[in-house]
Residue, then its C-alpha position, 0 to 999 in steps of 0.5 A: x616725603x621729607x617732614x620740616x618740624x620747626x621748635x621755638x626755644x622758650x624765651x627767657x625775658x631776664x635774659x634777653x633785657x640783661x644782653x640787651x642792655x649789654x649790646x647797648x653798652x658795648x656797641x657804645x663802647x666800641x664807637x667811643x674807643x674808635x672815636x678816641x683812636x681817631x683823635x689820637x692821630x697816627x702813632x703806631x702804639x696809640x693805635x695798637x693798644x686802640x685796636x686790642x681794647x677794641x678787639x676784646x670789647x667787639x669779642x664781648x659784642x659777639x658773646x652777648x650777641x651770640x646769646x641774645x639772639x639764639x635765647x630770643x629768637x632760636x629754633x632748632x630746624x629738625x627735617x626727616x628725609x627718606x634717609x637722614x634727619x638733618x637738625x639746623x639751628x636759625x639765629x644761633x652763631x657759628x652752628x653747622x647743621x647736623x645730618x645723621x644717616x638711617x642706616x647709622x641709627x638703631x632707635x629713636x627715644x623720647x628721654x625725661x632728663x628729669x632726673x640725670x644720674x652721673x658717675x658723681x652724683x645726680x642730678x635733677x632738672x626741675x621745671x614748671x612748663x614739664x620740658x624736661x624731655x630730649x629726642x635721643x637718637x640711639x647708634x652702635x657706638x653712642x646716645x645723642x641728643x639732638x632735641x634737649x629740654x621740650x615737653x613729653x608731648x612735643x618729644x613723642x609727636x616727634x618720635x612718631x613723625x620719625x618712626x611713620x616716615x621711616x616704615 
């Protein structure tokens, strides 16, 4: 029986008012730059040059757009079917949903990332709220964490519901 667990991204507020306010500036730039184009008349440099400016403002639109949405109203999609889990992102640009075989993988973890120690150095993630767990999905070949930064309790719930479904 195919399991659907569904996990909000935790809301950072700074961020959504400082990419919401640069939506609203470049939306305003965007229509004042194709006003001015328009005023311009038909010279095929003026419209060029109207056009580069207005690409790199829209490409500036995307990126905030990009992270507004995905901070404000993400969640990761995590199904567990009888023979593979499949992760999607809702409200996240540009995103595939992510499918990974049974028979690929070895085990199933939950990570505390709390403390991450690198060929460098080490690193520590401190947090308030305790989401400093990953779900990891362990295969011959490699870890991949496919749930990042939730809490101890969420990341073991989704552990147990992978393991029960797959007995």
């Amino acid at each position: 029986m195919p399991i659907t667990i569904e996990i909000k991204n935790r809301t950072n507020w700074l961020l959504t008012a400082v990419m919401s306010l640069g939506l609203t500036i470049s939306s305003f730039i965007i229509v004042i730059i194709i006003l001015i184009g328009l005023l311009q008349g038909i010279d095929i440099p003026a419209i060029l040059s109207v056009l580069s400016m207005a690409g790199v403002v829209i490409g500036f639109f995307i990126l905030f757009l990009y992270i507004w949405l995905w901070n404000t109203l993400g969640r990761t999609v995590f199904h567990i079917g009888a023979d593979a889990i499949t992760i999607s992102y809702k409200n996240k640009l540009f995103a595939k949903p992510k499918t990974f075989l049974k028979k690929e993988i070895k085990d199933i973890q939950a990570v505390d990332y709390s403390i991450e120690s690198y060929k460098y150095g080490t690193r520590y993630h401190f947090s308030w709220t305790g989401a400093t767990y990953s779900v990891v999905l362990i295969t011959r070949d490699y870890e991949k964490r496919i749930i990042s930064w939730i809490t101890e309790d969420k990341a073991h719930e989704i552990v147990d519901e992978v393991k029960k479904t797959w007995r």
